[in-house]
ZADREN-415611 format. One record per atom (N, C-alpha, C, O, CB): residue in three letters; atom name; x negated, y, z negated. Coordinates in steps of 0.1 Angstrom, whole numbers. Last residue first. Glycine has a CB too. Layout:
BEGIN
{node 'ALA','CA',{X,Y,Z}}
...
END
This chain:
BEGIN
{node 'UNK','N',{260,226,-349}}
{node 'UNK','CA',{272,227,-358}}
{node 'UNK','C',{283,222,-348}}
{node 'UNK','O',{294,221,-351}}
{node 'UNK','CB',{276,242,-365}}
{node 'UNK','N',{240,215,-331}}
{node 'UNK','CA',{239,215,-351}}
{node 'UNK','C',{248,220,-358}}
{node 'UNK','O',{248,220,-370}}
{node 'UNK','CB',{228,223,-358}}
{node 'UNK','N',{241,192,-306}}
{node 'UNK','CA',{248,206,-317}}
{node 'UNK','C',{243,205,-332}}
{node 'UNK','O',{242,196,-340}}
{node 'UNK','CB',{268,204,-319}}
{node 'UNK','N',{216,185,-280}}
{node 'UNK','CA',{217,185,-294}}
{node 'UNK','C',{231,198,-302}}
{node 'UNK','O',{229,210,-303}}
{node 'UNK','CB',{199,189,-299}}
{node 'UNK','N',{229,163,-251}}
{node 'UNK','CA',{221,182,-255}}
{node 'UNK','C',{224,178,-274}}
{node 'UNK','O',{232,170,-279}}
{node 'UNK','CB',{236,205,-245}}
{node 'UNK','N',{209,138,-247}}
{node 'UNK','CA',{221,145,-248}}
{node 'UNK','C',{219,159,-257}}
{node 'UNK','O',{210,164,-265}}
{node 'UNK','CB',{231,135,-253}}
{node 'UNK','N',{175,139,-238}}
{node 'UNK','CA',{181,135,-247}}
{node 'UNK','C',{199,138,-243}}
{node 'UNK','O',{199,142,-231}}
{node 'UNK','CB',{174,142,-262}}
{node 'UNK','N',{149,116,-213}}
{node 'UNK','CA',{158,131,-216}}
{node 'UNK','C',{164,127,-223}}
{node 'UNK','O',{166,115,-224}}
{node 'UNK','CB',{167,138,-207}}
{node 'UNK','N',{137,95,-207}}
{node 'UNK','CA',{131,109,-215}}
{node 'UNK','C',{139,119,-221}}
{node 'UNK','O',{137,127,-230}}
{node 'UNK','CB',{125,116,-206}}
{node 'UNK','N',{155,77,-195}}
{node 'UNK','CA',{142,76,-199}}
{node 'UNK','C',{134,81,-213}}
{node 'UNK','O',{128,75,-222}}
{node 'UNK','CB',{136,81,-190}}
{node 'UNK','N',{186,95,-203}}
{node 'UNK','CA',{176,88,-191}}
{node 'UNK','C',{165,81,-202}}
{node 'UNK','O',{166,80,-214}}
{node 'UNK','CB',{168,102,-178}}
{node 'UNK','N',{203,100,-222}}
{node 'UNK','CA',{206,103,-210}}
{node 'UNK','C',{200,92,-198}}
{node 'UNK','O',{205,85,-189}}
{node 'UNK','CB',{201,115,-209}}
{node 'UNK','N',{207,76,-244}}
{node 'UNK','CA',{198,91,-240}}
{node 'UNK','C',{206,90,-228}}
{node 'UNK','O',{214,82,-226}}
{node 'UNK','CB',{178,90,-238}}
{node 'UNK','N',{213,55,-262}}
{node 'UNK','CA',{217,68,-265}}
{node 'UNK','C',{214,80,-262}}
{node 'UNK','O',{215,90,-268}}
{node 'UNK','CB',{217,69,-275}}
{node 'UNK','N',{189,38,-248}}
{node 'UNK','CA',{205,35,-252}}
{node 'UNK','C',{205,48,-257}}
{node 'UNK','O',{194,52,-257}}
{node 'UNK','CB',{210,22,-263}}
{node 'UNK','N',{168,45,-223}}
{node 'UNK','CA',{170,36,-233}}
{node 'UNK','C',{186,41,-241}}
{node 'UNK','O',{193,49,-234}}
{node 'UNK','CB',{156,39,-244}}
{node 'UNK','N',{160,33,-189}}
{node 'UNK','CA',{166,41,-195}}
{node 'UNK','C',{170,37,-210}}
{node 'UNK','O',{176,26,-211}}
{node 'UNK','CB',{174,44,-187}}
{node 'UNK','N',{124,23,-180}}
{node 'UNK','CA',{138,25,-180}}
{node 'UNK','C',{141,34,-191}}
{node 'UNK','O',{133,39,-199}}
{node 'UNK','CB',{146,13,-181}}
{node 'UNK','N',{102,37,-154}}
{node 'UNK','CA',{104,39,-168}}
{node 'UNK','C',{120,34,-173}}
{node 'UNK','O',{129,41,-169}}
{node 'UNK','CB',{102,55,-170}}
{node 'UNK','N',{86,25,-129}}
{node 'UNK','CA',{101,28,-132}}
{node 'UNK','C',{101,27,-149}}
{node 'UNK','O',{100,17,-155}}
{node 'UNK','CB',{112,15,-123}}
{node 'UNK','N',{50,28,-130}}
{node 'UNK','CA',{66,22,-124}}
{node 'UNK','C',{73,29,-130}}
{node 'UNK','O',{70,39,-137}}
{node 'UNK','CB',{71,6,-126}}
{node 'UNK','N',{19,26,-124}}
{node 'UNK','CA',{26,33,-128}}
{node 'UNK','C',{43,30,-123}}
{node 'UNK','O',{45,30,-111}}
{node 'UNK','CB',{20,44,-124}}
{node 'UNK','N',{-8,11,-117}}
{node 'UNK','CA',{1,5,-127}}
{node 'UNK','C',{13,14,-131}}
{node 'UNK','O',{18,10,-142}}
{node 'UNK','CB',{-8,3,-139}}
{node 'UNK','N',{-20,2,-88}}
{node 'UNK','CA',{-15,16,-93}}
{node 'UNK','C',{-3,10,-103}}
{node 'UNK','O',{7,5,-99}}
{node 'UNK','CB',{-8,28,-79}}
{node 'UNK','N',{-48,-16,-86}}
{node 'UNK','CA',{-32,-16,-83}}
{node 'UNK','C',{-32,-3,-96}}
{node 'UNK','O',{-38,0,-107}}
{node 'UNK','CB',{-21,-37,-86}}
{node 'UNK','N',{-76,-7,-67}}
{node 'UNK','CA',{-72,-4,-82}}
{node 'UNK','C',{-56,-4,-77}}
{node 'UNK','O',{-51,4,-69}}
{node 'UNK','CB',{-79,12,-90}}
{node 'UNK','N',{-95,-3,-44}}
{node 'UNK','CA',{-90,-19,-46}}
{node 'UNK','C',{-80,-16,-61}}
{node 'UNK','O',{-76,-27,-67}}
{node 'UNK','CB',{-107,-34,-48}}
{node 'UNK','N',{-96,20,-38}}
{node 'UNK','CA',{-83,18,-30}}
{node 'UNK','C',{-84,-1,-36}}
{node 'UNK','O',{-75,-9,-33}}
{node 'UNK','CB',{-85,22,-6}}
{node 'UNK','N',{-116,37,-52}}
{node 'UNK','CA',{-103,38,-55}}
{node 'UNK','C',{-86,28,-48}}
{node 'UNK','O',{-74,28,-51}}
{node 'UNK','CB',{-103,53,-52}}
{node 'UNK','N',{-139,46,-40}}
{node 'UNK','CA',{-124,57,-37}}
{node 'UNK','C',{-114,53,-45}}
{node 'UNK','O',{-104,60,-46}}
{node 'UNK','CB',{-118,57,-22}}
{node 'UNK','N',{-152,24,-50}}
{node 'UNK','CA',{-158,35,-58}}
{node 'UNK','C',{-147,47,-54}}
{node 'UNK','O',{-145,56,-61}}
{node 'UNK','CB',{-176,39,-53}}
{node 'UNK','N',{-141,5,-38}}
{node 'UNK','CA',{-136,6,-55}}
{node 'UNK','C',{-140,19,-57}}
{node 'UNK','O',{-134,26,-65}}
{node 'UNK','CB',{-145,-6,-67}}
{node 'UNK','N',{-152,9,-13}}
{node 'UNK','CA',{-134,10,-14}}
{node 'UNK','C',{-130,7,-31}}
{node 'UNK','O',{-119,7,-36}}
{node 'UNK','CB',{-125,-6,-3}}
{node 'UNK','N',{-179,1,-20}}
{node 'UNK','CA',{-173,13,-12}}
{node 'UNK','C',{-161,17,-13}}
{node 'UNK','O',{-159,30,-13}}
{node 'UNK','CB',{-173,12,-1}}
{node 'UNK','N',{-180,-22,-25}}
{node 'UNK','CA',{-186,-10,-34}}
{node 'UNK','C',{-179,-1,-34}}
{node 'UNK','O',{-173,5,-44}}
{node 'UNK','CB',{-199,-3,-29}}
{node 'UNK','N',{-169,-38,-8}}
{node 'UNK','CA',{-163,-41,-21}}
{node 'UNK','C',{-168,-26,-28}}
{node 'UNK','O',{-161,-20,-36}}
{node 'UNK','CB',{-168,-56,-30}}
{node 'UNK','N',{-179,-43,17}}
{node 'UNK','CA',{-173,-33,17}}
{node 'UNK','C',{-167,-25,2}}
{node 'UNK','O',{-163,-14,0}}
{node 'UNK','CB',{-165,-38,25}}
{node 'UNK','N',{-194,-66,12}}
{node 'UNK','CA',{-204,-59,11}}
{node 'UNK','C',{-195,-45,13}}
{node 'UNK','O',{-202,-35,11}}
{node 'UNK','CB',{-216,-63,21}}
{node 'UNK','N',{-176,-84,22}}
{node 'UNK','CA',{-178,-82,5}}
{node 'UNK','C',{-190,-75,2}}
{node 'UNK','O',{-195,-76,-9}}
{node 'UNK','CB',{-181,-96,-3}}
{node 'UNK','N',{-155,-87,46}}
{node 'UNK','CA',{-172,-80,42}}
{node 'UNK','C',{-173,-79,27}}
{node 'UNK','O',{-167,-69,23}}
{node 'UNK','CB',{-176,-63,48}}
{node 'UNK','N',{-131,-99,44}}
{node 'UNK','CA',{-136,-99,58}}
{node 'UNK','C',{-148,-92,55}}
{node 'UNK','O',{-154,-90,66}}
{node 'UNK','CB',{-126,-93,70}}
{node 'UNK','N',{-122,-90,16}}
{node 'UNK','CA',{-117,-107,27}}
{node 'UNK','C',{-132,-108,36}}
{node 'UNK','O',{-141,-117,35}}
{node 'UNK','CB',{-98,-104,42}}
{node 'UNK','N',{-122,-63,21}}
{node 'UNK','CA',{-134,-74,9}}
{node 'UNK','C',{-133,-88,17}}
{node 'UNK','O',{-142,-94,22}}
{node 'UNK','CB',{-126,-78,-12}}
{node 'UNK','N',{-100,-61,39}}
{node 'UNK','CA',{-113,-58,41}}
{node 'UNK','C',{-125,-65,34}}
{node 'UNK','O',{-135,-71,39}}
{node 'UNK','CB',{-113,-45,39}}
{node 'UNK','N',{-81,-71,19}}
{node 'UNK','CA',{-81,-79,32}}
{node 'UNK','C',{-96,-72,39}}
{node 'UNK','O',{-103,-80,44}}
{node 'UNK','CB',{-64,-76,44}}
{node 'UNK','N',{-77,-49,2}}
{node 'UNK','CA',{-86,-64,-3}}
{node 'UNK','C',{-86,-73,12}}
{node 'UNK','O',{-94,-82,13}}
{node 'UNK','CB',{-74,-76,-18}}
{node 'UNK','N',{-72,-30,21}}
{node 'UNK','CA',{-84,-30,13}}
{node 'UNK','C',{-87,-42,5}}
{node 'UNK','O',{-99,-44,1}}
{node 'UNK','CB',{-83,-20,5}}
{node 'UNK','N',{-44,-35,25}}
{node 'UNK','CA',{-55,-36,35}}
{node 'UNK','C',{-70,-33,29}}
{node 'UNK','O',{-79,-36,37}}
{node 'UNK','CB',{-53,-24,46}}
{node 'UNK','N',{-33,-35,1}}
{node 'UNK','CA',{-33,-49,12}}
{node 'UNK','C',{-43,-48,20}}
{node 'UNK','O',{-50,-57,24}}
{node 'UNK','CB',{-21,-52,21}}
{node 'UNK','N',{-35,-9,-6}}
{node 'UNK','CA',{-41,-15,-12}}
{node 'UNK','C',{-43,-35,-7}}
{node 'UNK','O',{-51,-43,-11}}
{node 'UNK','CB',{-34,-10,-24}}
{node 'UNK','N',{-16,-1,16}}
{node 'UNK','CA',{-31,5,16}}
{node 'UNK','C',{-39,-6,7}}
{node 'UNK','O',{-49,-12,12}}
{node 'UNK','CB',{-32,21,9}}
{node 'UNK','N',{5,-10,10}}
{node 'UNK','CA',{-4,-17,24}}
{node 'UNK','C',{-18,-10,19}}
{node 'UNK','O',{-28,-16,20}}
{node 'UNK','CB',{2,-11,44}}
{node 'UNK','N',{13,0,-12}}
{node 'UNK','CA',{10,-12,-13}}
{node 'UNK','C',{2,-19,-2}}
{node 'UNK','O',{-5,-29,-3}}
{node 'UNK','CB',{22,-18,-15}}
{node 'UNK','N',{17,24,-2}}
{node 'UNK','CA',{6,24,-17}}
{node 'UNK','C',{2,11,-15}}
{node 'UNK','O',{-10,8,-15}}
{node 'UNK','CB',{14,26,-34}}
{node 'UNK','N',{37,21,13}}
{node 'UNK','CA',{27,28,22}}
{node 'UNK','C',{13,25,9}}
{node 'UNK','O',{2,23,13}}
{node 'UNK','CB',{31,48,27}}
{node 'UNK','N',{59,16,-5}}
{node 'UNK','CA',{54,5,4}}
{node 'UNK','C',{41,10,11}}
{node 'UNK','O',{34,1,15}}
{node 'UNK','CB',{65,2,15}}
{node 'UNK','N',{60,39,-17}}
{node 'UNK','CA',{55,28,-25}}
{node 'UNK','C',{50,14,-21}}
{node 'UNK','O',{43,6,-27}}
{node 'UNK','CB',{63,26,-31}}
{node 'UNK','N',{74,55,0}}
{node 'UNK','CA',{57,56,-6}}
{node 'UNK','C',{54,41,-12}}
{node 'UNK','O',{43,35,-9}}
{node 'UNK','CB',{55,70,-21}}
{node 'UNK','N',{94,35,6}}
{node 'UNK','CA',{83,41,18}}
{node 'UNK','C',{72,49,9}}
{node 'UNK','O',{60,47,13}}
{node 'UNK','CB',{92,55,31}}
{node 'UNK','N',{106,19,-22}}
{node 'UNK','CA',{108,27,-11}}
{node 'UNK','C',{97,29,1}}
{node 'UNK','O',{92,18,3}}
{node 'UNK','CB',{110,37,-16}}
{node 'UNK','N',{112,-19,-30}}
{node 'UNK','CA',{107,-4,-34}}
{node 'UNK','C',{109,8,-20}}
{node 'UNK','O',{112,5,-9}}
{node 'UNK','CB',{89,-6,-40}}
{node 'UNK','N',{104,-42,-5}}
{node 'UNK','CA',{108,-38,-17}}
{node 'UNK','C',{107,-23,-18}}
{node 'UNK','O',{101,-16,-10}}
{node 'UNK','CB',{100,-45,-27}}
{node 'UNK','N',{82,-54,17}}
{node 'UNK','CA',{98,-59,13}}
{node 'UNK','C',{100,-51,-4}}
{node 'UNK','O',{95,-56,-15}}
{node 'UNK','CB',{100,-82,11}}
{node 'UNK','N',{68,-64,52}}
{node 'UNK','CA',{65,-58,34}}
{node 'UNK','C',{81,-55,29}}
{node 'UNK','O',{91,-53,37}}
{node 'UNK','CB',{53,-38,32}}
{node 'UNK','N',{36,-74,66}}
{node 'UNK','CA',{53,-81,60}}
{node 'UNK','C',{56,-73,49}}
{node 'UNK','O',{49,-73,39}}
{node 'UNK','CB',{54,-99,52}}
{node 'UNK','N',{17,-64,91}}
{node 'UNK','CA',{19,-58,75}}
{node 'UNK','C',{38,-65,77}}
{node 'UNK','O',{47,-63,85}}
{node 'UNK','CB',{16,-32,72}}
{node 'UNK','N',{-14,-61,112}}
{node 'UNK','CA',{2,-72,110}}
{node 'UNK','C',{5,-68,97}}
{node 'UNK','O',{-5,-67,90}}
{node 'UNK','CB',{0,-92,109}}
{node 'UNK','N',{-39,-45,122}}
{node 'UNK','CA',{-31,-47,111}}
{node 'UNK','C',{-16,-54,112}}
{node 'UNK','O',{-6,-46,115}}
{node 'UNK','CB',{-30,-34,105}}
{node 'UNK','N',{-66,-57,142}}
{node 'UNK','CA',{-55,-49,144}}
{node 'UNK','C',{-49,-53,131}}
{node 'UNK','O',{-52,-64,127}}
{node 'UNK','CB',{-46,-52,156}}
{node 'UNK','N',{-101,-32,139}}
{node 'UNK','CA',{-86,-46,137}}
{node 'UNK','C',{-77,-36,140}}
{node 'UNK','O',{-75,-24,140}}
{node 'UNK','CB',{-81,-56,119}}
{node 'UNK','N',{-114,-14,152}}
{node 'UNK','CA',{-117,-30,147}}
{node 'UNK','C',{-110,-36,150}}
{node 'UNK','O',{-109,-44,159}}
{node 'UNK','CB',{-118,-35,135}}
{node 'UNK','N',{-109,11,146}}
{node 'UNK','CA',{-106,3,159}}
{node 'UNK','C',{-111,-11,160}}
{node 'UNK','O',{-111,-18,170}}
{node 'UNK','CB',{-113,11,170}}
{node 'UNK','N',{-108,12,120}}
{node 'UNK','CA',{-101,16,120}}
{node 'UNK','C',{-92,14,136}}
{node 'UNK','O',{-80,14,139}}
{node 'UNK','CB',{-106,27,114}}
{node 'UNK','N',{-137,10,104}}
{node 'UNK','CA',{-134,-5,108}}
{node 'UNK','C',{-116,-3,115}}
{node 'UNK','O',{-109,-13,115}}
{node 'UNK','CB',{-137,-18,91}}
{node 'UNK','N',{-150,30,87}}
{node 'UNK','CA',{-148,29,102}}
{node 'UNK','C',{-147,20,107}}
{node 'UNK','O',{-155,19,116}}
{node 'UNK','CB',{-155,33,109}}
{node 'UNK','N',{-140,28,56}}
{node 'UNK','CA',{-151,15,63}}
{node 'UNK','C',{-154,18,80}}
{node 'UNK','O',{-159,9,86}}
{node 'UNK','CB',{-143,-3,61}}
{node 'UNK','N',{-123,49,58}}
{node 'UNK','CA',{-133,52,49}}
{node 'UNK','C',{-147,43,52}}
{node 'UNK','O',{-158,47,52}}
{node 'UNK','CB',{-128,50,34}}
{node 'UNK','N',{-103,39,79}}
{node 'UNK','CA',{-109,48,82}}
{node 'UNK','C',{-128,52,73}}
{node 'UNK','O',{-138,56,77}}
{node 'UNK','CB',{-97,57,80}}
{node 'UNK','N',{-89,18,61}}
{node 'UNK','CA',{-98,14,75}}
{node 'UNK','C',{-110,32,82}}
{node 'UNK','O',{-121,34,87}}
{node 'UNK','CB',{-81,8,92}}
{node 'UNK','N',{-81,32,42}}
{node 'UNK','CA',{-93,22,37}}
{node 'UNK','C',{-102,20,53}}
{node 'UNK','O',{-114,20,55}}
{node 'UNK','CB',{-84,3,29}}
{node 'UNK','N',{-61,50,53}}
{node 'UNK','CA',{-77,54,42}}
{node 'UNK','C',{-83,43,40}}
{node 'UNK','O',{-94,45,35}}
{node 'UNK','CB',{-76,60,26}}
{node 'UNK','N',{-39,41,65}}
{node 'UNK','CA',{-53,47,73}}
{node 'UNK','C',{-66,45,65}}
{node 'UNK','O',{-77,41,69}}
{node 'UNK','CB',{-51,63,76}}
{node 'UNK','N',{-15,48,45}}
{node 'UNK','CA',{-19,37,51}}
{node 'UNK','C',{-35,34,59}}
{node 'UNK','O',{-41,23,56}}
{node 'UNK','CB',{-8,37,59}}
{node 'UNK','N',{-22,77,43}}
{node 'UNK','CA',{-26,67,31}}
{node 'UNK','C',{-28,53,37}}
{node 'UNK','O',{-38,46,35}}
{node 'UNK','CB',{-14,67,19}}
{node 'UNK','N',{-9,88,69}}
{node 'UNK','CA',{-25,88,61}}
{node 'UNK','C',{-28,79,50}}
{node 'UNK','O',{-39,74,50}}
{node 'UNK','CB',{-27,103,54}}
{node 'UNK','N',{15,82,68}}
{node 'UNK','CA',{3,72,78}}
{node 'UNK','C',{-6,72,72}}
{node 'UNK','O',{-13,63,69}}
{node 'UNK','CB',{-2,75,92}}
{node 'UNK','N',{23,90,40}}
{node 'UNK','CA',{20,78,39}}
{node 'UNK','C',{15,69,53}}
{node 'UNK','O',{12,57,54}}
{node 'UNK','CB',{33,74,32}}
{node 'UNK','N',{17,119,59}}
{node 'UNK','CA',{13,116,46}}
{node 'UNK','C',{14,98,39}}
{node 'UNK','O',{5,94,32}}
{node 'UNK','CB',{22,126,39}}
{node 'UNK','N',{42,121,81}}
{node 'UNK','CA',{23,117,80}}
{node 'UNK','C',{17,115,68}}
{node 'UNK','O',{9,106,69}}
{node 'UNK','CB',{13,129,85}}
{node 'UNK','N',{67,104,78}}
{node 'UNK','CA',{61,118,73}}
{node 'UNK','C',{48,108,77}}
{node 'UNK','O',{44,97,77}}
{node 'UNK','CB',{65,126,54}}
{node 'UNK','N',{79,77,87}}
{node 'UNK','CA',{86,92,90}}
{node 'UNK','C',{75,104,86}}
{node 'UNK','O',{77,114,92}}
{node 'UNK','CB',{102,96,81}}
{node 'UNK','N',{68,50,89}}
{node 'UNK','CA',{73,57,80}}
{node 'UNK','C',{73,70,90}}
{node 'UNK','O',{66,71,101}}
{node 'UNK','CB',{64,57,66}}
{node 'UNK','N',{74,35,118}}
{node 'UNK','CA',{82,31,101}}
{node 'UNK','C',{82,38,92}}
{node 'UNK','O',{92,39,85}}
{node 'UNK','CB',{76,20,93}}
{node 'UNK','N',{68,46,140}}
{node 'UNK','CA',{82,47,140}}
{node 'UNK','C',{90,40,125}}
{node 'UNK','O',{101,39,121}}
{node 'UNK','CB',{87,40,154}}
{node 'UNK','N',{40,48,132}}
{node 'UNK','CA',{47,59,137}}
{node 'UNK','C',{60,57,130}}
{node 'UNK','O',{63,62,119}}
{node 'UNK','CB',{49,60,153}}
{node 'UNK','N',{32,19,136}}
{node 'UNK','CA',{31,28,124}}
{node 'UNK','C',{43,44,123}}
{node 'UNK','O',{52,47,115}}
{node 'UNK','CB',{13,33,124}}
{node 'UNK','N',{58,-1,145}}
{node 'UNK','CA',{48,5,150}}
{node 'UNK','C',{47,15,139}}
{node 'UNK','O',{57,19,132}}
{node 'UNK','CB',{50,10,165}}
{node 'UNK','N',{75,-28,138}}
{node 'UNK','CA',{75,-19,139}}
{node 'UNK','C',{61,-13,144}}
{node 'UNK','O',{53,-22,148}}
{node 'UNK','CB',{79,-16,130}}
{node 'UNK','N',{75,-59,125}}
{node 'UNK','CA',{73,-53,139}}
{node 'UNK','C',{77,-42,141}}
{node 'UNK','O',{86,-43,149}}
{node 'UNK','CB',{77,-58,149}}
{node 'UNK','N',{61,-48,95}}
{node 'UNK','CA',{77,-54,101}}
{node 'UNK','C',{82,-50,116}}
{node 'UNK','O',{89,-41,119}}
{node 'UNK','CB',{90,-46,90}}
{node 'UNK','N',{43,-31,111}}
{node 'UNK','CA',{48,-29,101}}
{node 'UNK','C',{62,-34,102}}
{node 'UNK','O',{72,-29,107}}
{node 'UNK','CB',{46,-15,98}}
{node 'UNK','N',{5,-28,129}}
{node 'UNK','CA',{27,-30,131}}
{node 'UNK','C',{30,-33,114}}
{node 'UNK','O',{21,-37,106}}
{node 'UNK','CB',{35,-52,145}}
{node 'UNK','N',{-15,-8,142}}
{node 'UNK','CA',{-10,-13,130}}
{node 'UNK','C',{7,-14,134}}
{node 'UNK','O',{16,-7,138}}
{node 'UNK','CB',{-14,-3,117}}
{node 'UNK','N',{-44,-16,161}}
{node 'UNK','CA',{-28,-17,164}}
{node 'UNK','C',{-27,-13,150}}
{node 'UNK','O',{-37,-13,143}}
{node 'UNK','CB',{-21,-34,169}}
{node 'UNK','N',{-73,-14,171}}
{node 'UNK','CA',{-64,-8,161}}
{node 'UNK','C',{-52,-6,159}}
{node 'UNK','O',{-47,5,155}}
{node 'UNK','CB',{-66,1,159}}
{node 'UNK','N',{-79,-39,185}}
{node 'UNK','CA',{-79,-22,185}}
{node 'UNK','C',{-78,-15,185}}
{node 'UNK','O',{-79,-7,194}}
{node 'UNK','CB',{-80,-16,186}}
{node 'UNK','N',{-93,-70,168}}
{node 'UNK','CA',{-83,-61,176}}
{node 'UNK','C',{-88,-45,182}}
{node 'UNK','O',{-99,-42,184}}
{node 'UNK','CB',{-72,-59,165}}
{node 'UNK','N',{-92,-93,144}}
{node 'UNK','CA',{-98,-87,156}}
{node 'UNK','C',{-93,-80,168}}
{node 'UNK','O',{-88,-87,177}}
{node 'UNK','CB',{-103,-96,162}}
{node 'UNK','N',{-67,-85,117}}
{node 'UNK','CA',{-71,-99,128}}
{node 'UNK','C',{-76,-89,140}}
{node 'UNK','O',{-70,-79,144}}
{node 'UNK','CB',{-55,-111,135}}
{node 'UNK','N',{-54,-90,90}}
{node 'UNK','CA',{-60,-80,100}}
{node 'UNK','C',{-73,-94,109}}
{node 'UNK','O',{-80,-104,108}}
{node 'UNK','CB',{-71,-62,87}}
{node 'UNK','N',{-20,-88,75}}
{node 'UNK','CA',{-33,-98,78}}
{node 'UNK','C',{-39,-86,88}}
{node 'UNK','O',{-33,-77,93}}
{node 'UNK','CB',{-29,-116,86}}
{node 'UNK','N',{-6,-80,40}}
{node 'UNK','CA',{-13,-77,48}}
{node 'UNK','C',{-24,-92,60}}
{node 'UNK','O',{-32,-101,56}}
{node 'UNK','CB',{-20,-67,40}}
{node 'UNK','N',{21,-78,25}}
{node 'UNK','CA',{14,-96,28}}
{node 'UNK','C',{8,-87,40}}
{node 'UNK','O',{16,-85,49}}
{node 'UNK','CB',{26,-114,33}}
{node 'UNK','N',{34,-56,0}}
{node 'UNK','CA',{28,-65,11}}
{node 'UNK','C',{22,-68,14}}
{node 'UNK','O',{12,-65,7}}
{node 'UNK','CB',{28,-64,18}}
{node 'UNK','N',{65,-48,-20}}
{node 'UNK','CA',{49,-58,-23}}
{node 'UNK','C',{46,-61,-8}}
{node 'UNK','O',{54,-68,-3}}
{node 'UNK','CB',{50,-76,-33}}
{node 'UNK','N',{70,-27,-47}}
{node 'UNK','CA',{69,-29,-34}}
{node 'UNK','C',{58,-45,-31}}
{node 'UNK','O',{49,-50,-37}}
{node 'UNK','CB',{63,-14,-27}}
{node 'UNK','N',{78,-15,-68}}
{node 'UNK','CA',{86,-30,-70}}
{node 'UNK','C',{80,-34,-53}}
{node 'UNK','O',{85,-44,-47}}
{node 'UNK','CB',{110,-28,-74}}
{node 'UNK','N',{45,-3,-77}}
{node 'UNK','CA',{60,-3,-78}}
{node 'UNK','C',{70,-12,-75}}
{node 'UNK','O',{71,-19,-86}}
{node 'UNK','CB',{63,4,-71}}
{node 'UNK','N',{25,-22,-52}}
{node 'UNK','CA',{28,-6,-61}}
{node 'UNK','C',{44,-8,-60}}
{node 'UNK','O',{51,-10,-51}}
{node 'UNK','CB',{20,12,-51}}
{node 'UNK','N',{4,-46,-41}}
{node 'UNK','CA',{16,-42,-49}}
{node 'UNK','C',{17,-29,-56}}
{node 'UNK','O',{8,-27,-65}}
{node 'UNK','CB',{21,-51,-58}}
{node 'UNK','N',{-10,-66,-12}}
{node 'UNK','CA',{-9,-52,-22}}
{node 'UNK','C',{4,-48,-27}}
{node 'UNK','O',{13,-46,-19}}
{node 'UNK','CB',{-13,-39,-16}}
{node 'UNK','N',{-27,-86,-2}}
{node 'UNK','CA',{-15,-88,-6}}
{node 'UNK','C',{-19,-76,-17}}
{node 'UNK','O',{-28,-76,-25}}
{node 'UNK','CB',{-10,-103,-11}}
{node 'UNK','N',{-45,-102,26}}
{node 'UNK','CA',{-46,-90,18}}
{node 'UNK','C',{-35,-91,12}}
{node 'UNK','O',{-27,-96,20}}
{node 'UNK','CB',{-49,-78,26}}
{node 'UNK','N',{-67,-122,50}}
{node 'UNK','CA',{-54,-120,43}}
{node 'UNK','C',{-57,-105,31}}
{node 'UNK','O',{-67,-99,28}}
{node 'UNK','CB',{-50,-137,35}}
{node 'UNK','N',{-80,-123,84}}
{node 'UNK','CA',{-82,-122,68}}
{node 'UNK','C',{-70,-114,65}}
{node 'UNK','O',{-64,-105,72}}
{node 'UNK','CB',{-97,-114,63}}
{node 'UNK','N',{-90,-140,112}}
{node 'UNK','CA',{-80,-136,101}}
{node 'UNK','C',{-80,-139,89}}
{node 'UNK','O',{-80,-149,83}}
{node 'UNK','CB',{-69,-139,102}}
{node 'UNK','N',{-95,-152,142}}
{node 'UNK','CA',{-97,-151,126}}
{node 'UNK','C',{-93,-141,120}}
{node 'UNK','O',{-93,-131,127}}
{node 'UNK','CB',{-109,-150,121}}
{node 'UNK','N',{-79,-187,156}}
{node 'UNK','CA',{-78,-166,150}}
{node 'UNK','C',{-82,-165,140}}
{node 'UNK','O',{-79,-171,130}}
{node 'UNK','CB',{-62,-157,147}}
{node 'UNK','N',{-102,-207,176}}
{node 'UNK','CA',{-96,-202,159}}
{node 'UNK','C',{-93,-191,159}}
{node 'UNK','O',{-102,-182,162}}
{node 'UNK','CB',{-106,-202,145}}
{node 'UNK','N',{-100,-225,204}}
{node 'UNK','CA',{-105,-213,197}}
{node 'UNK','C',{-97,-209,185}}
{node 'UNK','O',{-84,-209,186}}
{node 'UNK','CB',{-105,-201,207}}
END
């Protein structure tokens, strides 16, 4: 007998994870972890959640998530968006649905660096005029 399994790879920020979702009901582990005990606030479970929830495919699978970089939002940005091409994987009839919310679009927003005679990014050193 074959596991079937569909793949998914989502990046936000320097984060990147190797989603697989495999016939199940509704596990999600997170660097064997358990959703709960990886991120700490409900707000990135919730994000993690929104694609399987939006397709009600949420007791379907179970989610396996490898993920390595950047912080806990950015890693929670990146599964989401892992788990939503790993859904197209597994129904390309889901593709409408999860573009039209928003969850197949990599979030192009990052780390601004810092440029030479400033403080930061943005900010200047305070200005004297005398």
């Amino acid at each position: 007998m074959a596991l079937t399994q569909h793949l998914g790879t989502g990046r936000r920020k320097t984060a990147v994870a190797r989603v697989t979702l495999r016939p199940g009901k509704g596990d999600i582990k997170i660097n064997k972890r358990g959703l709960d005990n990886y991120f700490p606030n409900e707000a990135c479970r919730a994000l993690v959640k929104q694609p399987l929830l939006a397709t009600e495919m949420a007791d379907k699978f179970d989610v396996l998530v490898l993920t390595d970089g950047g912080g806990i939002t950015g890693q929670a940005g990146a599964i989401r968006l892992g788990i939503a091409r790993a859904l197209v994987a597994f129904n390309a009839e889901l593709r409408g649905k999860l573009k039209q919310l928003g969850f197949l679009t990599r979030d192009p927003r990052a780390h601004e660096r810092k440029k030479y005679g400033q403080k930061g990014a943005r900010k200047r050193f305070q200005f004297s005029k005398r």
